[in-house]
ROVEXPA-183877 format. One record per residue: x, y, z of N, C-alpha, C, O in turn; residue in three letters. Coordinates in steps of 0.05 Angstrom, whole numbers, always signed. Each point is the difference from the previous one (the first is absolute). Example, Ala and Ser with C-alpha at 12.3 -4.5 7.8 and 13.67 -1.06 7.14 Angstrom:
% ROVEXPA-183877
<n.u: +264 n.v: -114 n.w: +156 ca.u: -18 ca.v: +24 ca.w: +0 c.u: +18 c.v: +24 c.w: +0 o.u: +21 o.v: +0 o.w: +13 r: ALA> .
<n.u: -28 n.v: +21 n.w: -27 ca.u: +16 ca.v: +24 ca.w: +1 c.u: -15 c.v: +22 c.w: +14 o.u: +10 o.v: +22 o.w: +4 r: SER> .
END
This chain:
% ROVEXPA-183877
<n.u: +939 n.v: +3560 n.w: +1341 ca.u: -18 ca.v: -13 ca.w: +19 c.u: -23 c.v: -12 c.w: -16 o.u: -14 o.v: +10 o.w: -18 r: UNK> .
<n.u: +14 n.v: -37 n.w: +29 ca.u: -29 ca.v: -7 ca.w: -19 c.u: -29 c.v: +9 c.w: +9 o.u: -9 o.v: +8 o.w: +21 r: UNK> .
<n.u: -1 n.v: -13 n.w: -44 ca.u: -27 ca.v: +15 ca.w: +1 c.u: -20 c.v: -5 c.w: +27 o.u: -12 o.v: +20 o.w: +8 r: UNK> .
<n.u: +8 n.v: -42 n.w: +4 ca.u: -14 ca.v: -15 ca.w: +29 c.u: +13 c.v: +16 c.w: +24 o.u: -16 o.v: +8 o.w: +16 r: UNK> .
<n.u: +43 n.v: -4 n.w: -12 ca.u: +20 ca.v: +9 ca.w: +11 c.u: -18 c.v: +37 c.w: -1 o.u: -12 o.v: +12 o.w: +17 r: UNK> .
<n.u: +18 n.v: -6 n.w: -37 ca.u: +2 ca.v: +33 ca.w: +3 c.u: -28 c.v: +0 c.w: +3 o.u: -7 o.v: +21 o.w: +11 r: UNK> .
<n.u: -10 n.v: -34 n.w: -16 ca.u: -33 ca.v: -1 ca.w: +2 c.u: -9 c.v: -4 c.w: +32 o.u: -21 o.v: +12 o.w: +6 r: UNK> .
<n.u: +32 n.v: -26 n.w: +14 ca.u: +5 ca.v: -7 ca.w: +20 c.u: +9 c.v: +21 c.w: +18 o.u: -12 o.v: +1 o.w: +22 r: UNK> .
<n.u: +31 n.v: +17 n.w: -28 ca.u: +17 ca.v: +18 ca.w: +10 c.u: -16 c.v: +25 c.w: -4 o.u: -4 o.v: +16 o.w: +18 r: UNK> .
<n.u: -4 n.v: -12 n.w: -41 ca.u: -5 ca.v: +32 ca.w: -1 c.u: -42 c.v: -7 c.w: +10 o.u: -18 o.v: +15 o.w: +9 r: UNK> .
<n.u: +17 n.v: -47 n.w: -16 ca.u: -33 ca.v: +10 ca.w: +13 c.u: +8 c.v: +6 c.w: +29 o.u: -11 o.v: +16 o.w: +15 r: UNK> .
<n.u: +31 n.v: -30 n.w: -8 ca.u: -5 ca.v: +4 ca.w: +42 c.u: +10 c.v: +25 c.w: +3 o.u: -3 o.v: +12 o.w: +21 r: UNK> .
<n.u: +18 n.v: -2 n.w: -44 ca.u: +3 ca.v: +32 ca.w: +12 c.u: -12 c.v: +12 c.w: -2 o.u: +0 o.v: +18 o.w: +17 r: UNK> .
<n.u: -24 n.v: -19 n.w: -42 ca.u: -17 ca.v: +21 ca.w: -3 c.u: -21 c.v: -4 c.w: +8 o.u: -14 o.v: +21 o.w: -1 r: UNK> .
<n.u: -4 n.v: -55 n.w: +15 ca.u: -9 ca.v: -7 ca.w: +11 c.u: -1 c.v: +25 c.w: +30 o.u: -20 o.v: +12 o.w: +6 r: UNK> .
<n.u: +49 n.v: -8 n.w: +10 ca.u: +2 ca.v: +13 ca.w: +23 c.u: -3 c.v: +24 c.w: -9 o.u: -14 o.v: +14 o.w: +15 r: UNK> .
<n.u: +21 n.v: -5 n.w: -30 ca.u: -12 ca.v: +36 ca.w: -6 c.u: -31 c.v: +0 c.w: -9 o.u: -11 o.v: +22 o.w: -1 r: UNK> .
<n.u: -7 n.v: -48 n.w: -5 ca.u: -20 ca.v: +4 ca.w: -6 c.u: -20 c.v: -5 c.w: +32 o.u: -25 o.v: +2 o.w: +5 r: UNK> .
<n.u: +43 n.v: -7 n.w: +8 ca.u: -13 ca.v: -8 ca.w: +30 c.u: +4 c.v: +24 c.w: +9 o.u: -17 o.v: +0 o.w: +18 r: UNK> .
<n.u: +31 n.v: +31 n.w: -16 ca.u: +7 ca.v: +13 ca.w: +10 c.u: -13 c.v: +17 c.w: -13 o.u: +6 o.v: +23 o.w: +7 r: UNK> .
<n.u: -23 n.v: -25 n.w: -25 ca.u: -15 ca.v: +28 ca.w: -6 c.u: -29 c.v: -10 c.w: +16 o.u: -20 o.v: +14 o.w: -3 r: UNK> .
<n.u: +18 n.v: -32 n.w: +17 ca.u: -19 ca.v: +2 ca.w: +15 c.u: -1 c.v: +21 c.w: +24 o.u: -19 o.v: +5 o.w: +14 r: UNK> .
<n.u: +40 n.v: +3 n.w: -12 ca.u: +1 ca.v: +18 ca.w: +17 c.u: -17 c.v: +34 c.w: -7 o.u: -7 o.v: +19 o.w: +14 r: UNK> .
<n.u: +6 n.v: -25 n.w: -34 ca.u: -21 ca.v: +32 ca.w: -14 c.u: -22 c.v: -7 c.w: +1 o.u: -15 o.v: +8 o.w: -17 r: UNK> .
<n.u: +5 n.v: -23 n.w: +36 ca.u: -32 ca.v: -13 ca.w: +3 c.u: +8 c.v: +1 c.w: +35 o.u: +13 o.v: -16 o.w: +12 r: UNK> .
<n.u: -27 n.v: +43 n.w: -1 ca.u: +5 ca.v: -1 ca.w: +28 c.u: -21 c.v: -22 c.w: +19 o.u: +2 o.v: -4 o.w: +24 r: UNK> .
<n.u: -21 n.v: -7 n.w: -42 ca.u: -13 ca.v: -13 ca.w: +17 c.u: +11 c.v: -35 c.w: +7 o.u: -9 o.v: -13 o.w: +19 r: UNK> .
<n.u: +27 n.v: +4 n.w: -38 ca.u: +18 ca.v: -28 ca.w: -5 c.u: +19 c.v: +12 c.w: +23 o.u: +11 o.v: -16 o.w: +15 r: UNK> .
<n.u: -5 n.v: +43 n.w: -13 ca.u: +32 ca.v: -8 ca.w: +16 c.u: +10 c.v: -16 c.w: +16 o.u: +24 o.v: -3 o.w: +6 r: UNK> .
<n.u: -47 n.v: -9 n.w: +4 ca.u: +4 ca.v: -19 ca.w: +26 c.u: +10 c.v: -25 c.w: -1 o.u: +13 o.v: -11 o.w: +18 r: UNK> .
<n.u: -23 n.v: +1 n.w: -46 ca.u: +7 ca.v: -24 ca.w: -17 c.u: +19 c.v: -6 c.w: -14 o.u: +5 o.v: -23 o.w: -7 r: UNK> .
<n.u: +10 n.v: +45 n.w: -1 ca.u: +25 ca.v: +3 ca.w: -8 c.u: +27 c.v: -20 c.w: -9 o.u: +14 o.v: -4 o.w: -20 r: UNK> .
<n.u: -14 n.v: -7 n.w: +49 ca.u: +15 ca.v: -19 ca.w: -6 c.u: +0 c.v: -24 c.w: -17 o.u: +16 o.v: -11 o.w: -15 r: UNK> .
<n.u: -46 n.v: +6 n.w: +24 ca.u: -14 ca.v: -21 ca.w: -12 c.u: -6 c.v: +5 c.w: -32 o.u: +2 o.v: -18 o.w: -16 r: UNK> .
<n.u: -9 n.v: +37 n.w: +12 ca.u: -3 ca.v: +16 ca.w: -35 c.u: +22 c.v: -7 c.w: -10 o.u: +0 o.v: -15 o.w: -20 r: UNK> .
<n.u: +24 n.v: +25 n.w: +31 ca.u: +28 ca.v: -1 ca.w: -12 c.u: +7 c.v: -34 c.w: -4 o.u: +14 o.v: -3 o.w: -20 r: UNK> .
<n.u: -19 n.v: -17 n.w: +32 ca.u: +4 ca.v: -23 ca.w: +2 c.u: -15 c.v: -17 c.w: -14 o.u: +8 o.v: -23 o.w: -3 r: UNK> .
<n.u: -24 n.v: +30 n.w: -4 ca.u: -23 ca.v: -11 ca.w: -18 c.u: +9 c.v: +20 c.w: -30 o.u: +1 o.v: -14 o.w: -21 r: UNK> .
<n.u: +4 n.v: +33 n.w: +19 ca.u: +1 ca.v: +10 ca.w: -29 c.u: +27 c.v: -13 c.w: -9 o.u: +2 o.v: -8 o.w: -23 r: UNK> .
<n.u: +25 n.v: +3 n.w: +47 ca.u: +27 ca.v: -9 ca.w: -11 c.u: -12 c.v: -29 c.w: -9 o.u: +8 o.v: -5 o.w: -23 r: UNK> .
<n.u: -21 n.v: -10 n.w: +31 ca.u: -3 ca.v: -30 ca.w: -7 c.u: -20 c.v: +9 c.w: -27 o.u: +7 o.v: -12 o.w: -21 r: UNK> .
<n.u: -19 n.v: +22 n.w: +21 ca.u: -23 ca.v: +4 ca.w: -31 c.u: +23 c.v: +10 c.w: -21 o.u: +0 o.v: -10 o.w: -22 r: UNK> .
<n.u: +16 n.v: +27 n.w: +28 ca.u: +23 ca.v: +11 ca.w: -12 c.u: +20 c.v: -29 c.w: -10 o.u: +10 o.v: -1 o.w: -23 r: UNK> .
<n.u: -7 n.v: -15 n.w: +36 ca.u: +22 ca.v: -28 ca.w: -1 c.u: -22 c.v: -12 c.w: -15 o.u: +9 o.v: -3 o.w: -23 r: UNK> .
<n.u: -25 n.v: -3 n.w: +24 ca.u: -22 ca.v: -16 ca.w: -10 c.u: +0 c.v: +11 c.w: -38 o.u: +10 o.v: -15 o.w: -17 r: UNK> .
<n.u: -19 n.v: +35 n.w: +14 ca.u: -3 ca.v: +12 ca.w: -14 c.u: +28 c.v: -2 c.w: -29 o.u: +1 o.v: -8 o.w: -24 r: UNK> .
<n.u: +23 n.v: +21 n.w: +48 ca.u: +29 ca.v: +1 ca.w: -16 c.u: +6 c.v: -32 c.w: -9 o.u: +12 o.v: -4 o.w: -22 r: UNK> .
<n.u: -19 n.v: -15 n.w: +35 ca.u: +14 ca.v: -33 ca.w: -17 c.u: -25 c.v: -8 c.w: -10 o.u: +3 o.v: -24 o.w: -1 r: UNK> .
<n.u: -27 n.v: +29 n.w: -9 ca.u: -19 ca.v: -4 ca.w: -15 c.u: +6 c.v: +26 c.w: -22 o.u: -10 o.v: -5 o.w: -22 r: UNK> .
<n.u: +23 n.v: +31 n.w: +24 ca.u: -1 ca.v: +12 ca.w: -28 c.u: +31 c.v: -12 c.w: -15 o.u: +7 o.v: -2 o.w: -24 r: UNK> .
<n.u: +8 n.v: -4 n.w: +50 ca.u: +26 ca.v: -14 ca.w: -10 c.u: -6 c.v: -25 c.w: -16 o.u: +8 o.v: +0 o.w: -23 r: UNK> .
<n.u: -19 n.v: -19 n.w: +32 ca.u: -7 ca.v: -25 ca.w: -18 c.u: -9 c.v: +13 c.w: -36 o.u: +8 o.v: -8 o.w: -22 r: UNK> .
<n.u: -21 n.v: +23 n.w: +28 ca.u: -21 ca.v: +11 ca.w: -24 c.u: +24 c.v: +4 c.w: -18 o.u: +5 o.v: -11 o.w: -22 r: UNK> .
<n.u: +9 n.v: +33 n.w: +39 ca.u: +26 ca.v: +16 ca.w: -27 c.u: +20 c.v: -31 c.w: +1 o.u: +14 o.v: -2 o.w: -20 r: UNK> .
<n.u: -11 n.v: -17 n.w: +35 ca.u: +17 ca.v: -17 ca.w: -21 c.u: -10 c.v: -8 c.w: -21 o.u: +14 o.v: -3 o.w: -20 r: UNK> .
<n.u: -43 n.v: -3 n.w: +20 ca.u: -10 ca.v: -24 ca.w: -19 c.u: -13 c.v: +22 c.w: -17 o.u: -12 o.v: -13 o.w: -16 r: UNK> .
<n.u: +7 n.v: +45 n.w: +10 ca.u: -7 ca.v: +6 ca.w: -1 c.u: +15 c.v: +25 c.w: -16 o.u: +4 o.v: +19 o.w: +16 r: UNK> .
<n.u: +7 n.v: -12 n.w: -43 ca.u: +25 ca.v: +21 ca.w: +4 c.u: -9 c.v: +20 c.w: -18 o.u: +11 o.v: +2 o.w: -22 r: UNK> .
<n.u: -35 n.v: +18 n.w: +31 ca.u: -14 ca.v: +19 ca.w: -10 c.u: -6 c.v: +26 c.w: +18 o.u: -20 o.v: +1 o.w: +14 r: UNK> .
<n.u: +35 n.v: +17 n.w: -15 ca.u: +1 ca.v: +25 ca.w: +16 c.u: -29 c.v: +5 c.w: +6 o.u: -8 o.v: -8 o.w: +22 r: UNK> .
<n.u: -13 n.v: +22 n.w: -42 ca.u: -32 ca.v: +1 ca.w: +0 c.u: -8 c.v: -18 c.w: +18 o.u: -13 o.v: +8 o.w: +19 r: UNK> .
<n.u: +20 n.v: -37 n.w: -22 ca.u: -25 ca.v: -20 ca.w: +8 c.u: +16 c.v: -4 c.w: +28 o.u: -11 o.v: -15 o.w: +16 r: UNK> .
<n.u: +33 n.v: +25 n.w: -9 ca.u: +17 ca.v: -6 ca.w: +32 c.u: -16 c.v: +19 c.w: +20 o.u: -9 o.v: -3 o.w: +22 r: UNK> .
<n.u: +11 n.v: +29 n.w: -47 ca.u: -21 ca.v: +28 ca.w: +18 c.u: -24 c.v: -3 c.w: +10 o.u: -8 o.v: +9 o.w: +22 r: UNK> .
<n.u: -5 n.v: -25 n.w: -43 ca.u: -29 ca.v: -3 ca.w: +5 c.u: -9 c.v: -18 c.w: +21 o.u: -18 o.v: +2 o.w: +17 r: UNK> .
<n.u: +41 n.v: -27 n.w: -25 ca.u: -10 ca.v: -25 ca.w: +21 c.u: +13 c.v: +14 c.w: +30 o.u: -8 o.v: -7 o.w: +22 r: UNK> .
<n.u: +26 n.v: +22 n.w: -25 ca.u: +13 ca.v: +6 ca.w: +31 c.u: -29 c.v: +25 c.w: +8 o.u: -4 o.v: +2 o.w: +24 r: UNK> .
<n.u: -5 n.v: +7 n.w: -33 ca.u: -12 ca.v: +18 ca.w: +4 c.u: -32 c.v: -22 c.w: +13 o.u: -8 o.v: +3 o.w: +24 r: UNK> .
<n.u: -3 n.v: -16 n.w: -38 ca.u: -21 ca.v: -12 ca.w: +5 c.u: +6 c.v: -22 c.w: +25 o.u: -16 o.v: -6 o.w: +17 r: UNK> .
<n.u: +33 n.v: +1 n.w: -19 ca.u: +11 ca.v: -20 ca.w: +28 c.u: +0 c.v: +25 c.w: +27 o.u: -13 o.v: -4 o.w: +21 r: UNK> .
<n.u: +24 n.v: +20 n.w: -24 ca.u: -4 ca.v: +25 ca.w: +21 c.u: -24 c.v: +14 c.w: +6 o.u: -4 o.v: +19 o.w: +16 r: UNK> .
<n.u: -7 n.v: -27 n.w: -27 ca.u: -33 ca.v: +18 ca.w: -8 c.u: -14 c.v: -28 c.w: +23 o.u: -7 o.v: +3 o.w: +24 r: UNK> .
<n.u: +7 n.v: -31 n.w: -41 ca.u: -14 ca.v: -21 ca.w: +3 c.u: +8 c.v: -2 c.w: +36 o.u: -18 o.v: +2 o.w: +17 r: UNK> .
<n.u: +43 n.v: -4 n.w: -10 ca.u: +9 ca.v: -7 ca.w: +35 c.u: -9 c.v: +33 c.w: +14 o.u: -9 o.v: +2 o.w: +23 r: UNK> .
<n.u: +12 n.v: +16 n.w: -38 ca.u: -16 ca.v: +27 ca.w: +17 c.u: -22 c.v: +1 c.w: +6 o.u: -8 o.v: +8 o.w: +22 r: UNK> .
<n.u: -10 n.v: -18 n.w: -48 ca.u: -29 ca.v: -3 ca.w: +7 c.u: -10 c.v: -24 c.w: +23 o.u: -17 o.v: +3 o.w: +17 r: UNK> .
<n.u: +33 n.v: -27 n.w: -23 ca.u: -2 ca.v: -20 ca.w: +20 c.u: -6 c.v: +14 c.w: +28 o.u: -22 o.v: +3 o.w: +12 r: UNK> .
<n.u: +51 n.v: +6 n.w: -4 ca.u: -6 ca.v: +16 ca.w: +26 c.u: -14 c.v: +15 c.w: +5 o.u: -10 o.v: +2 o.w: +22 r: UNK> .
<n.u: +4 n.v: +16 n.w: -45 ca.u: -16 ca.v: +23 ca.w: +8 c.u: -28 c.v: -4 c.w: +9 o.u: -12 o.v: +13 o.w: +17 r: UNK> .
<n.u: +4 n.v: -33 n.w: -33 ca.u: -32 ca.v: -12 ca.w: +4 c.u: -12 c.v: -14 c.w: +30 o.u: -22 o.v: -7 o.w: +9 r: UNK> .
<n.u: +53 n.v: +7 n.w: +1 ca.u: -8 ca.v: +0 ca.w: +36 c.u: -4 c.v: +26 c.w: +20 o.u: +18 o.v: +15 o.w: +5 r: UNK> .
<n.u: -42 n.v: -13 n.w: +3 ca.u: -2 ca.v: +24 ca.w: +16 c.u: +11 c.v: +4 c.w: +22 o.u: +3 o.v: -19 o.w: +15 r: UNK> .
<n.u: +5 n.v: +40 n.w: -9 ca.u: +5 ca.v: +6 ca.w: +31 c.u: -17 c.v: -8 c.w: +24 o.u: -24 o.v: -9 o.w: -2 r: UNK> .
<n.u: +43 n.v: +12 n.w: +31 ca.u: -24 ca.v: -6 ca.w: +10 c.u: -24 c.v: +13 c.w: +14 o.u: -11 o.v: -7 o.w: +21 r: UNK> .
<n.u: +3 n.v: +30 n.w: -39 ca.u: -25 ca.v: +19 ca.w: +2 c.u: -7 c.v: -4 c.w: -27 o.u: -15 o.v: +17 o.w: -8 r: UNK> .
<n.u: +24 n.v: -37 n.w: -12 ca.u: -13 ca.v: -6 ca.w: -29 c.u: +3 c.v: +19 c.w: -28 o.u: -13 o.v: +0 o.w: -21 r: UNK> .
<n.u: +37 n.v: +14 n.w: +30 ca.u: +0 ca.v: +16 ca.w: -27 c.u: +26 c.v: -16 c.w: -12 o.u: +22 o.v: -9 o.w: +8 r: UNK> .
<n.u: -36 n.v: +13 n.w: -35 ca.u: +27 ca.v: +0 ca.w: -19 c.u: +8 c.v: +20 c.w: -3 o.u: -11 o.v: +21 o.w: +5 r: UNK> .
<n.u: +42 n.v: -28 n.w: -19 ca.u: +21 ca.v: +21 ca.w: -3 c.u: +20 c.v: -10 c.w: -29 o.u: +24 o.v: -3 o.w: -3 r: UNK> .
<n.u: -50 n.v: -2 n.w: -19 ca.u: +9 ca.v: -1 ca.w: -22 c.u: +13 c.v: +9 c.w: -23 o.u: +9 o.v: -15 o.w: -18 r: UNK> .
<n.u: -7 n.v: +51 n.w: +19 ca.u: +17 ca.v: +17 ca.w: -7 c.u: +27 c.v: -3 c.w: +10 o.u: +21 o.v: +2 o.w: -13 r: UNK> .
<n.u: -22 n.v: -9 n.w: +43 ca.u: +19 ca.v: +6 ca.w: +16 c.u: +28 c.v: -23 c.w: -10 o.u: +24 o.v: +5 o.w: -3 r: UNK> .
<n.u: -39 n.v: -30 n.w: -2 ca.u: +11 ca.v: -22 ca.w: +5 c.u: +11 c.v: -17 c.w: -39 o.u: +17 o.v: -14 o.w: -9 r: UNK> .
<n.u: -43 n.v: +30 n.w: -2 ca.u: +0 ca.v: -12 ca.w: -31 c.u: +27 c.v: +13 c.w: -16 o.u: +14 o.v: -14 o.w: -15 r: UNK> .
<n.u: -10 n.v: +40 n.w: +19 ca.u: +19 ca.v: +12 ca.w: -8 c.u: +19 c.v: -2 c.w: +0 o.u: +11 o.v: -4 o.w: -22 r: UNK> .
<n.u: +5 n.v: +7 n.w: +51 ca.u: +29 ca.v: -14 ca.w: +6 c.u: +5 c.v: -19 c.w: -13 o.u: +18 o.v: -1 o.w: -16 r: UNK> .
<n.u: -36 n.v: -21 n.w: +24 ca.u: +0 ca.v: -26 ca.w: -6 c.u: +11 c.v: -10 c.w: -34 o.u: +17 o.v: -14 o.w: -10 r: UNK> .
<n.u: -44 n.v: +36 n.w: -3 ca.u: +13 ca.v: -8 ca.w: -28 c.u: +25 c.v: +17 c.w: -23 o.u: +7 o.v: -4 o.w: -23 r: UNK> .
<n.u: +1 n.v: +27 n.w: +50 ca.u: +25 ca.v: -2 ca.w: -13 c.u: +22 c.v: -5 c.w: +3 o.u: +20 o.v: +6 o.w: -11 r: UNK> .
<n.u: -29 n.v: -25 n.w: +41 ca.u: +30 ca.v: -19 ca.w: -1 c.u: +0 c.v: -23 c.w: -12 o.u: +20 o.v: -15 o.w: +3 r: UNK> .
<n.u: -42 n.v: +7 n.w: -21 ca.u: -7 ca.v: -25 ca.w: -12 c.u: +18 c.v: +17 c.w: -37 o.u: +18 o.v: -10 o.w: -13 r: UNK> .
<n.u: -34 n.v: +38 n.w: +6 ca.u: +13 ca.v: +8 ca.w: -20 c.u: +27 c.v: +6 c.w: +3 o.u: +8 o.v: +8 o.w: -22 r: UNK> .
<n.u: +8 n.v: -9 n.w: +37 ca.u: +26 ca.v: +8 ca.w: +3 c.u: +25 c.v: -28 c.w: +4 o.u: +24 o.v: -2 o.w: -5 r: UNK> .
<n.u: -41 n.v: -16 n.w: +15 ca.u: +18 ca.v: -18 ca.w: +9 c.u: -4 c.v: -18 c.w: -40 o.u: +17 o.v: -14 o.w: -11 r: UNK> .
<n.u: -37 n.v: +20 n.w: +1 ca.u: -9 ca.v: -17 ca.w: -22 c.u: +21 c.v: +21 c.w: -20 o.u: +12 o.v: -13 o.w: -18 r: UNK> .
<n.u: -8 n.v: +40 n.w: +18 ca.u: +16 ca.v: +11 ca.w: -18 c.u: +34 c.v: -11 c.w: -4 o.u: +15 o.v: -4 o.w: -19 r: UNK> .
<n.u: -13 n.v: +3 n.w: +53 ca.u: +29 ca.v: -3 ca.w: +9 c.u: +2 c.v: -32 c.w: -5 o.u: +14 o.v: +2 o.w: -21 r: UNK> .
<n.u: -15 n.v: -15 n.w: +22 ca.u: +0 ca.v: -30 ca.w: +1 c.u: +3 c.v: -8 c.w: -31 o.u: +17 o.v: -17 o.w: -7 r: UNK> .
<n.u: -31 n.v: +27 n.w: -10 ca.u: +4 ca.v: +5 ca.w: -26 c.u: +25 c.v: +12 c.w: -15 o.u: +17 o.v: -8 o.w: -16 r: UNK> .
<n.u: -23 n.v: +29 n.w: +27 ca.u: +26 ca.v: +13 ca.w: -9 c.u: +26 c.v: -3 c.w: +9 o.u: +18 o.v: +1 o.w: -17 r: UNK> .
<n.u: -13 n.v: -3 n.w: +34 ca.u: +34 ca.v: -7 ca.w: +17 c.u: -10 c.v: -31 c.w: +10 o.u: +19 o.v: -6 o.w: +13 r: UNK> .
<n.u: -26 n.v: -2 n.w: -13 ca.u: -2 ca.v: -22 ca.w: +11 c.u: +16 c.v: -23 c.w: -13 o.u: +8 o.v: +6 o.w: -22 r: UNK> .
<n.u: -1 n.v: -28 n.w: +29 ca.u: +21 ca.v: -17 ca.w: -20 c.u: -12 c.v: -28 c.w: -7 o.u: -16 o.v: -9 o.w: +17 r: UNK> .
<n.u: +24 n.v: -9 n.w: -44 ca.u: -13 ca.v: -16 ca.w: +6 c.u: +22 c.v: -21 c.w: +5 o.u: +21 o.v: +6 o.w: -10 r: UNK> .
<n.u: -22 n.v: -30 n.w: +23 ca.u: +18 ca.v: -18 ca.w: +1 c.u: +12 c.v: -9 c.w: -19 o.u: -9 o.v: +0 o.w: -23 r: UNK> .
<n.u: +40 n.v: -11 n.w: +33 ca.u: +15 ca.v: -9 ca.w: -29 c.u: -13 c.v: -12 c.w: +13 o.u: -11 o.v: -1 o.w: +22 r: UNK> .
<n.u: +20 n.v: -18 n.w: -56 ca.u: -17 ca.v: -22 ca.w: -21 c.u: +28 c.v: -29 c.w: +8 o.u: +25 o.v: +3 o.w: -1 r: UNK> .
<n.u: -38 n.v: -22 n.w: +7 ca.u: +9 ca.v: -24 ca.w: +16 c.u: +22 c.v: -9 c.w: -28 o.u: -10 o.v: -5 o.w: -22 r: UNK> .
<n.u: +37 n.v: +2 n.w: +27 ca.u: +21 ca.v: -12 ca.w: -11 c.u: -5 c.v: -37 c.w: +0 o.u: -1 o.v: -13 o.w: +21 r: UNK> .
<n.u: -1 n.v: +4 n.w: -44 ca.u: -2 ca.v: -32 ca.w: +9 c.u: +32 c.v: -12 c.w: -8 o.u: +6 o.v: -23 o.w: +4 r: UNK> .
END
């Protein structure tokens, strides 16, 4: 599978398991759905921006780092919006976030494929 492809796939999966630990925050539960739907698209977002990186890009370390800081960077995005009684939930939200950014940047690297090379 190429690298955009598995970057794509495993952020929206882990995107939805990172929406679902909102559920250990009893005061979000209500929002739930909406958490989950918003973390799968930050998750897709995330996976074909660390996918681009590992094509052009073919360094295990620097796949980790940049997948990791891309998950950090779209966690904090969100996070920096308050609820609507104004609290943040930047532990809650920074975490998940960046290790589906370090995981999708490991995997995308490592199994990930790069395209054959155009026959003229």
């Amino acid at each position: 599978m190429n690298k955009i492809v598995l970057g794509l796939l495993l952020g929206g999966v882990l995107g939805v398991l990172d929406g679902l630990t909102a559920w250990f925050t009893p005061a979000v539960r209500p929002m739930l759905a909406g958490i989950i739907a918003g973390s799968t698209f930050k998750g897709l977002l995330a996976g074909v921006l660390i996918g681009f990186f590992a094509r052009k890009v073919r360094s295990l370390p620097l796949g980790i780092v940049f997948g990791l800081a891309v998950g950090f960077a779209l966690a904090w995005a969100v996070a920096a919006m308050p609820d609507e009684s104004g609290k943040h939930y930047y532990f809650e939200i920074i975490l998940p976030g960046s290790l589906v950014g370090l995981i999708v940047g490991y995997a995308t690297q490592r199994y990930g494929r790069l395209p054959e090379p155009r026959k003229a």
